[in-house]
PAGUKE-40634 format. One record per residue (C-alpha): residue in three letters; x, y, z; residue number from 1. Coordinates in steps of 0.1 Angstrom, whole numbers. Layout:
N
SITE   type    east   north      up   seq
SITE    ala       X       Y       Z   NUM
...
***
This chain:
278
SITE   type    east   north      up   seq
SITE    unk    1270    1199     988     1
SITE    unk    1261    1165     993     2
SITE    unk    1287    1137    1003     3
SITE    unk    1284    1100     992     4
SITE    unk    1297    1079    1012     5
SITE    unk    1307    1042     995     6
SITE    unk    1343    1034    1015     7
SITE    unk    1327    1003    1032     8
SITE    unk    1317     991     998     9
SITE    unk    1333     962     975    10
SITE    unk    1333     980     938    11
SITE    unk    1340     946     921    12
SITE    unk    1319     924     949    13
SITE    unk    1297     940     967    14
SITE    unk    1275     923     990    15
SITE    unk    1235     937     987    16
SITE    unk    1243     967    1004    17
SITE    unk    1270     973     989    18
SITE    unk    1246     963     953    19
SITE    unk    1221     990     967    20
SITE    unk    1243    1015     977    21
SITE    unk    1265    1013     940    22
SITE    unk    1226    1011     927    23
SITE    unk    1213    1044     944    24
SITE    unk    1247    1060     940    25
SITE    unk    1247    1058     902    26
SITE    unk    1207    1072     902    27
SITE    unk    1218    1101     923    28
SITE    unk    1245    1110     900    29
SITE    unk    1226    1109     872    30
SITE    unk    1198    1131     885    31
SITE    unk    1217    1155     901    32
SITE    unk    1237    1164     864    33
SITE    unk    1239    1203     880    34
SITE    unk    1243    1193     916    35
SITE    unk    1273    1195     938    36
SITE    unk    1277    1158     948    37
SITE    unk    1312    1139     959    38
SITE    unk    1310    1108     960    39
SITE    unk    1340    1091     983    40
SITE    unk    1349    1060     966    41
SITE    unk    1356    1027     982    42
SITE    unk    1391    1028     997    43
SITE    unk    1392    1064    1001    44
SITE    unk    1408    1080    1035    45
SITE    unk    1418    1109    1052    46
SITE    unk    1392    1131    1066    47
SITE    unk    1356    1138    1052    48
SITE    unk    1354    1172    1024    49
SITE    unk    1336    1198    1032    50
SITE    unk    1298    1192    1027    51
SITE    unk    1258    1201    1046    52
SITE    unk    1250    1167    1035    53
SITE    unk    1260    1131    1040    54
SITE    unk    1244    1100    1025    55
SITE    unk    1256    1066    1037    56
SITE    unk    1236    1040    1011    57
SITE    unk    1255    1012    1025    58
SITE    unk    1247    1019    1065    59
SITE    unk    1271    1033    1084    60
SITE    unk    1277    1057    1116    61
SITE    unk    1264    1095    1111    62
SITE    unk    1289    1121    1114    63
SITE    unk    1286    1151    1140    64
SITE    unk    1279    1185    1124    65
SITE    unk    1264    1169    1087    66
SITE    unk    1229    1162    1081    67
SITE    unk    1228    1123    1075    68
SITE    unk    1209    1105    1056    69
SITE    unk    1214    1066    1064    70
SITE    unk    1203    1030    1048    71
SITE    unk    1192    1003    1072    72
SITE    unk    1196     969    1055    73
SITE    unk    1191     943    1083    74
SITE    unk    1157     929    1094    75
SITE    unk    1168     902    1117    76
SITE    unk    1186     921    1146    77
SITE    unk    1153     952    1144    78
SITE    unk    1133     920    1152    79
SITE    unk    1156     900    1172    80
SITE    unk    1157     895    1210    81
SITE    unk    1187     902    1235    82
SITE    unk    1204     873    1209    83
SITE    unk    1205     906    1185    84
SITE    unk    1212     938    1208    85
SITE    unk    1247     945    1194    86
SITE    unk    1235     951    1160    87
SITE    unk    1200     966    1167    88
SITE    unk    1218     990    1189    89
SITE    unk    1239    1001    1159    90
SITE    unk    1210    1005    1143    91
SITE    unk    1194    1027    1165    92
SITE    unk    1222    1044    1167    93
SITE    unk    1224    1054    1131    94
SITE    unk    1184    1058    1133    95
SITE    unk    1186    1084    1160    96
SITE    unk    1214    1106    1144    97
SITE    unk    1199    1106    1109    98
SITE    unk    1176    1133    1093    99
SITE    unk    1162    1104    1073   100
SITE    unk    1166    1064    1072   101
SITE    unk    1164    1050    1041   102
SITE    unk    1150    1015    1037   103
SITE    unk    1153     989    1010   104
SITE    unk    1119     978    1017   105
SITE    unk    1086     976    1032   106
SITE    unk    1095     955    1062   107
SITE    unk    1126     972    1069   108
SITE    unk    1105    1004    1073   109
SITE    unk    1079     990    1093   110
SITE    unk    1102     974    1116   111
SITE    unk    1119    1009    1123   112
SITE    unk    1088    1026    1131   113
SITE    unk    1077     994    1153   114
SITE    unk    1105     984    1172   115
SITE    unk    1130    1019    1173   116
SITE    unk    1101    1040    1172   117
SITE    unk    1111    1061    1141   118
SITE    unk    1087    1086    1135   119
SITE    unk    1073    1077    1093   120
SITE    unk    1078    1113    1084   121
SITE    unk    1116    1103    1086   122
SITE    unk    1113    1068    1069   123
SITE    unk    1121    1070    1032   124
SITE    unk    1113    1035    1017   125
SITE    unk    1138    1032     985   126
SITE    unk    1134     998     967   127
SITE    unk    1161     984     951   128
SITE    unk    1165     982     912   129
SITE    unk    1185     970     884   130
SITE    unk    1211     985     865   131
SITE    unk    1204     998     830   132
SITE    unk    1208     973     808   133
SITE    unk    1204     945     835   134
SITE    unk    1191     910     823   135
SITE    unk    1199     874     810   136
SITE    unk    1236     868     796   137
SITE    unk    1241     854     762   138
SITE    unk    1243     811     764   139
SITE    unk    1279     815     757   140
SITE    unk    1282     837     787   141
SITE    unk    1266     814     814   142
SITE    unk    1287     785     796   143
SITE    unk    1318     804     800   144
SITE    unk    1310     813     835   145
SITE    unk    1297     776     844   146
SITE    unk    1331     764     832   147
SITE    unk    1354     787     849   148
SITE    unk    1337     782     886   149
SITE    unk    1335     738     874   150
SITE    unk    1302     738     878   151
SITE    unk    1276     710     865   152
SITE    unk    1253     714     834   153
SITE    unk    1223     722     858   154
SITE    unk    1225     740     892   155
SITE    unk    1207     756     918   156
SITE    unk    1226     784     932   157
SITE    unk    1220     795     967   158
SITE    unk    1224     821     989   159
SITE    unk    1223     828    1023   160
SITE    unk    1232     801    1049   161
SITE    unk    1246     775    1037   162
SITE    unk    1232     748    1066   163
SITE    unk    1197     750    1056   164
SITE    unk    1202     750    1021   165
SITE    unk    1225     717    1022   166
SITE    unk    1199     702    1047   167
SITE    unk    1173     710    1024   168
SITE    unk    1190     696     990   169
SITE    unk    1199     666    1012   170
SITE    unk    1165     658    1018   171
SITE    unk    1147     664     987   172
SITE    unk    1129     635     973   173
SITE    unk    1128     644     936   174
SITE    unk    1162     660     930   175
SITE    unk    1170     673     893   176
SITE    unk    1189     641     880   177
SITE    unk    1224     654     876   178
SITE    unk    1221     690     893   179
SITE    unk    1240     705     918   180
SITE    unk    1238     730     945   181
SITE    unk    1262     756     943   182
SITE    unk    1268     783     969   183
SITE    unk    1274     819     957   184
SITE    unk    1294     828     988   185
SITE    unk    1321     805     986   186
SITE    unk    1329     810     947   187
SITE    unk    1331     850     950   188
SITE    unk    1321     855     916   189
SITE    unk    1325     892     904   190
SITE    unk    1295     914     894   191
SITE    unk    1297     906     858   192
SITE    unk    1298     869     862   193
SITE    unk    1274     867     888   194
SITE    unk    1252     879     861   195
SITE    unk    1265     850     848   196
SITE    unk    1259     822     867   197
SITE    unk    1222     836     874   198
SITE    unk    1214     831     843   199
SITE    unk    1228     796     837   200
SITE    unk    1212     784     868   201
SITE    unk    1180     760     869   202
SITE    unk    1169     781     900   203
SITE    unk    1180     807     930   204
SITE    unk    1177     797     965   205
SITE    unk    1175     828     992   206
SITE    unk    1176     808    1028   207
SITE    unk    1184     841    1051   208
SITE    unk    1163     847    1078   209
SITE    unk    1148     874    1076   210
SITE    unk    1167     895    1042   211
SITE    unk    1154     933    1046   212
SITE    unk    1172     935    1011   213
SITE    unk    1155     911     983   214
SITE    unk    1178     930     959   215
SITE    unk    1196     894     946   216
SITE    unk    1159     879     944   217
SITE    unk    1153     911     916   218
SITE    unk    1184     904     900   219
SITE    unk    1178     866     898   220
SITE    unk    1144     876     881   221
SITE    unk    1161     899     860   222
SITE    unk    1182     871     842   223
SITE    unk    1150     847     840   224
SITE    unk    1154     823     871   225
SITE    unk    1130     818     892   226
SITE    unk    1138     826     930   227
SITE    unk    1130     803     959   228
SITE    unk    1125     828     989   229
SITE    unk    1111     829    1026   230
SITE    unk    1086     838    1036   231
SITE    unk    1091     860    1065   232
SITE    unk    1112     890    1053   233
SITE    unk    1113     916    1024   234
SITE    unk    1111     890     995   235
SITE    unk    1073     883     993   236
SITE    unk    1072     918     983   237
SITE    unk    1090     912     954   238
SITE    unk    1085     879     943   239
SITE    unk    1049     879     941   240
SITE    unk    1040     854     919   241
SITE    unk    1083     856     895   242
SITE    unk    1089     826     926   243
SITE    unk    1082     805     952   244
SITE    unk    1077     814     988   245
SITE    unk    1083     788    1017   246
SITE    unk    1080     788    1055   247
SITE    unk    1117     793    1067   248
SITE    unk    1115     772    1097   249
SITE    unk    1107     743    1076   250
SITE    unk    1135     719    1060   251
SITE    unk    1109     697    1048   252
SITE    unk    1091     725    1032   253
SITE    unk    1125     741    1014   254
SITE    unk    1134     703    1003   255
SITE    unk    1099     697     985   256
SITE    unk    1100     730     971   257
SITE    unk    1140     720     957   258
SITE    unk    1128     686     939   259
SITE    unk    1120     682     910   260
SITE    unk    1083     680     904   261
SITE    unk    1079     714     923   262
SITE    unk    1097     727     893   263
SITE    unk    1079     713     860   264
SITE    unk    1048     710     879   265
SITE    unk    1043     747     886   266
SITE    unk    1028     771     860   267
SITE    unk    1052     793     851   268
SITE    unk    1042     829     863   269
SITE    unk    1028     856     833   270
SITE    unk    1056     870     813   271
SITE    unk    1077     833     819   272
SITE    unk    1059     808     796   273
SITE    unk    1098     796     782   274
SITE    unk    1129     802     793   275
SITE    unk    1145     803     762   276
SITE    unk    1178     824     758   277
SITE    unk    1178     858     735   278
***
């Protein structure tokens, strides 16, 4: 029997493990149509059910006496110094009491075989992907979403933290004339109108440090806006050529790629000739 374990996870906003983990969860379900799975949903308590087999797809802490199967998100604190010990230790934690750690990505699994020496046979590399159905809203939609949240006719929308990305909008030298940047984190838009606002926007900024989940960068892809990503974690892997990559450390290097003329002056990649709505 296996055990699904989502009570860390926000059903209506989940964060990208908490995307991931709904993502894999609904997959498992429905491949496993003559399996015995339970699947704990968020909220849920009392003690674990009865079960040989526990899957934490959001990260969490293995339980005694089950075979575990965990997700590892984070990239920063497996690459971190001392700044990062608390977290990496939690990582290898979970790492070292799991059967098999499941990674979002290629430099989430490299880093767990580098740095907490994880053996590979136990690394399970599971990319994140979209929900069925998954794409650009209607006009109407990203109009009625723009006006709910008061946002302008043309915005960037950003992720991540929001220091860099303010920096970087501050100093850009060709700014869209009457754009705005809008952070996703601070309007807590549900799933559906996250969709939404993807799809109205003029472009997606990612400014962690170091994302081992570049599941918002598929999604942003998904609706037909084009991601601006660093270059040092999990996103280059996705990207490829649906974005534009830039060198983290570098505010000047995020604010050209933000103006303007970085936008109408780049090709559009294969596949993204017009971004004209269905």
């Amino acid at each position: 029997m296996l055990i699904v374990d989502l009570r860390q996870v926000d059903p209506e906003r989940p964060d990208a493990a908490g995307e991931y983990a709904l993502q894999l969860t609904s997959a498992l379900v429905r491949l496993a149509v003559h399996a015995d799975v339970t699947v704990l949903e968020p909220g849920f308590e009392g003690a674990l059910p009865s079960g040989e087999l526990l899957l934490l797809p959001a990260g969490g802490r293995p339980q005694p006496g089950r075979r575990c199967f965990t997700a590892i998100h984070e990239l920063a604190p497996l690459r971190a110094g001392i700044r990062g010990f608390r977290r990496r230790f939690g990582a290898a934690f979970a790492a070292s009491r799991s059967e098999r750690v499941l990674a979002p990505s290629e430099a989430v699994g490299e880093a767990l075989t580098r740095y907490l020496r994880v053996t590979a046979d136990r690394v399970a590399i599971v990319r994140p992907g979209l929900e069925p159905g998954y794409s650009r809203t209607t006009r109407e939609a990203a109009e009625a979403a723009r006006t709910v949240f008061g946002l302008p006719q043309r915005y960037l929308l950003s992720f991540g933290d929001a220091g860099p990305a303010e920096r970087a909008w501050a100093g850009a030298t060709t700014p869209s004339e009457g754009a705005g940047l809008v952070m996703a984190e601070r309007l807590r838009p549900d799933r559906e109108q996250l969709r939404a606002l993807l799809s109205g926007a003029v472009g997606a900024l990612f400014t962690e440090r170091l994302n081992g989940n570049p599941i918002r960068a598929l999604q942003a892809m998904a609706c037909g806006t084009p991601p601006i990503v660093a270059d040092d974690g999990a996103f280059p892997e996705l990207v490829r050529d649906g974005g534009l990559t830039v060198a983290p450390e570098s505010t000047a290097d995020w604010s050209d790629r933000r103006g303007r003329g970085s936008w109408r002056q780049r090709r559009p990649p294969r596949g993204r000739r017009e971004r004209s709505w269905p």
